[in-house]
N, C-alpha and C positions, 0 to 999 in steps of 0.2 A: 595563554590558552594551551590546555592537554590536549594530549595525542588522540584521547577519545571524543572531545571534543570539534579535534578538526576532523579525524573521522565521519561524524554527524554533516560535520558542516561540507564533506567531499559530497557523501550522499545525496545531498541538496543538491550541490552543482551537476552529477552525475544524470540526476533526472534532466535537468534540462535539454542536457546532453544528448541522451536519448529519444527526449521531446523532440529536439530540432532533429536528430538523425532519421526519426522515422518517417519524414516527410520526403526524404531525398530516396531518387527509387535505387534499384537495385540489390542484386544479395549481397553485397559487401555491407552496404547501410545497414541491410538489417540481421547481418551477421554482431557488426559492429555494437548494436542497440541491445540483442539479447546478451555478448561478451558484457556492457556496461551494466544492465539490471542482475546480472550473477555478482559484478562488481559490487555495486548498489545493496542489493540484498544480504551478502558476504559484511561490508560495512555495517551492517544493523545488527548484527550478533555481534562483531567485535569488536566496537565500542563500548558494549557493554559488557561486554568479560573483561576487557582492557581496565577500565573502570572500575572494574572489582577486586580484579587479581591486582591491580597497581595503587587501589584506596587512592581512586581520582574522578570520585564522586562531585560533583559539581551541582548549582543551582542552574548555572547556565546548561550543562549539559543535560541536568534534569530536566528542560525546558526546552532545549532545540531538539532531543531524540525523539520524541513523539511526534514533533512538527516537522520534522525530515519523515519518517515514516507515513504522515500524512500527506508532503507535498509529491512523497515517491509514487502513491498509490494514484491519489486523485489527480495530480500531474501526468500519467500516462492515460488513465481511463479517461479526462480528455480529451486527451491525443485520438483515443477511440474512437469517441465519438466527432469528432474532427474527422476522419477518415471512413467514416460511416460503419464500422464493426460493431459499436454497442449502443444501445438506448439510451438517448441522455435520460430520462428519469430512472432507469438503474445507476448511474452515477451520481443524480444528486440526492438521490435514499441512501447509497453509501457516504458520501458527502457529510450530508446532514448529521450523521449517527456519528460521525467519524470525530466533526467537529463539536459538535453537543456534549458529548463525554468528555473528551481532550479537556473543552472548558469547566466541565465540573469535577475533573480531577484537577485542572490549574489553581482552580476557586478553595476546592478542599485544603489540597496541598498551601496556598496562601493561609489557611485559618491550622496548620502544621494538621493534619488528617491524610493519612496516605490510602487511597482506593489501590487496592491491589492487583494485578490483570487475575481474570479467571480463564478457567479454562474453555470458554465457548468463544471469548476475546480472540485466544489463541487459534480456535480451529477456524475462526474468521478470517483471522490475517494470513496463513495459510493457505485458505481457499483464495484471498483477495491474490498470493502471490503466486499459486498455481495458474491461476488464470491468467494473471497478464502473462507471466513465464509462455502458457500456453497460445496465444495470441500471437506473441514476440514469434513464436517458432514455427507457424503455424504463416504469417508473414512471409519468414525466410524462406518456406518451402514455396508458399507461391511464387517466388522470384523464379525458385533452380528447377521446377517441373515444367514439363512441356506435353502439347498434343493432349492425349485421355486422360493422364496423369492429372494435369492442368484440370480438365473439364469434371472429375469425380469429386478433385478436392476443392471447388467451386461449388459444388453442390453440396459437399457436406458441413464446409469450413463455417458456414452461418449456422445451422441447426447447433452446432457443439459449441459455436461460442455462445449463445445464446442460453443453450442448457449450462453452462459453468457461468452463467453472470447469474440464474434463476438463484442458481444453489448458492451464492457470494452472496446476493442481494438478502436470502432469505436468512442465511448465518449471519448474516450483517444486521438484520432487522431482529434476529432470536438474540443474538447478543448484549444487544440496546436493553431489551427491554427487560433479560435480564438481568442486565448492569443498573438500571433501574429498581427493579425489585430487591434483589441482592442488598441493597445501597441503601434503600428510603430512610433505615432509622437515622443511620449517618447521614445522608443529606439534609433529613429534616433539620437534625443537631445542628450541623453545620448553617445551612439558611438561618436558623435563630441566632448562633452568634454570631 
């Protein structure tokens, strides 16, 4: 197994990590959890430069980056809604989309067809990791404020997470459907042989 390979495969374990640490109270935990998803995050670009600059391309690695990237996302956003900060059905519309594509780019890629990301994919995943980033830190600070400080960001801490799941959910849903459109003639092709 390559180095970008286990990379991939830290990332996986990293969420968990994070999973469990956000349960445990305090600001150290959730100092801890935002240090690990910058980790997290940091492993998803350098795997795959690693990968490129070192021609240590892989099938397995072709196959575990997407599903580390999906188990980082959907693995924290239900941590969320565990914790009551997000609506489960904004998580299972990203859910859904997340894993619907994944498998028809696995499907293509079995028939040798490569789906390319575009760039609405990109401003997806993005929004998907600004917001948890935003969450994560947004956490921390509820632990270290106190008195008014406490009581403002209490009041505001739902409306804004809320407003960043709208805009995630609805770039996650614009992107689907253009990855869809984008795609028909190749998927058609593809469905036939």
């Amino acid at each position: 197994m390559n180095v970008p390979t286990k990379l991939t495969l830290l990332r996986i374990l990293l969420t968990f990590a994070i999973m469990a640490e956000l349960f445990v109270p305090g600001a150290a935990a959730k100092t801890v959890c935002l240090a690990l998803f910058a980790l997290a995050s940091v492993t998803d670009w350098w795997d795959g430069y690693l990968a490129r600059k070192w021609n240590q391309r892989t099938p397995l690695g072709a196959l575990l980056d997407p599903i580390a990237d999906k188990v980082l996302v959907i693995g924290l956003m239900l941590s969320f809604v565990q914790l009551g900060l997000v609506r489960a059905w904004m998580v299972l519309a990203i859910a859904i989309r997340e894993f619907v594509i994944t498998g028809v780019r696995l499907y293509a890629a079995s028939r040798r067809v490569v789906i390319p990301a575009a760039k609405e994919g990109k401003h997806k995943t993005a929004s998907q990791m600004f917001t948890i980033s935003l969450i994560l830190a947004l956490l921390l600070a509820r632990e270290l404020v106190t008195g008014q400080a406490a009581v403002t960001l209490a009041t505001w801490m739902e409306p804004v997470i809320l407003a960043c799941m709208w805009v995630t959910v609805g770039l996650t849903v614009i992107s689907g459907a253009s990855f869809f459109w984008r795609n028909r003639s190749v998927l058609r092709d593809v469905s036939r042989g």
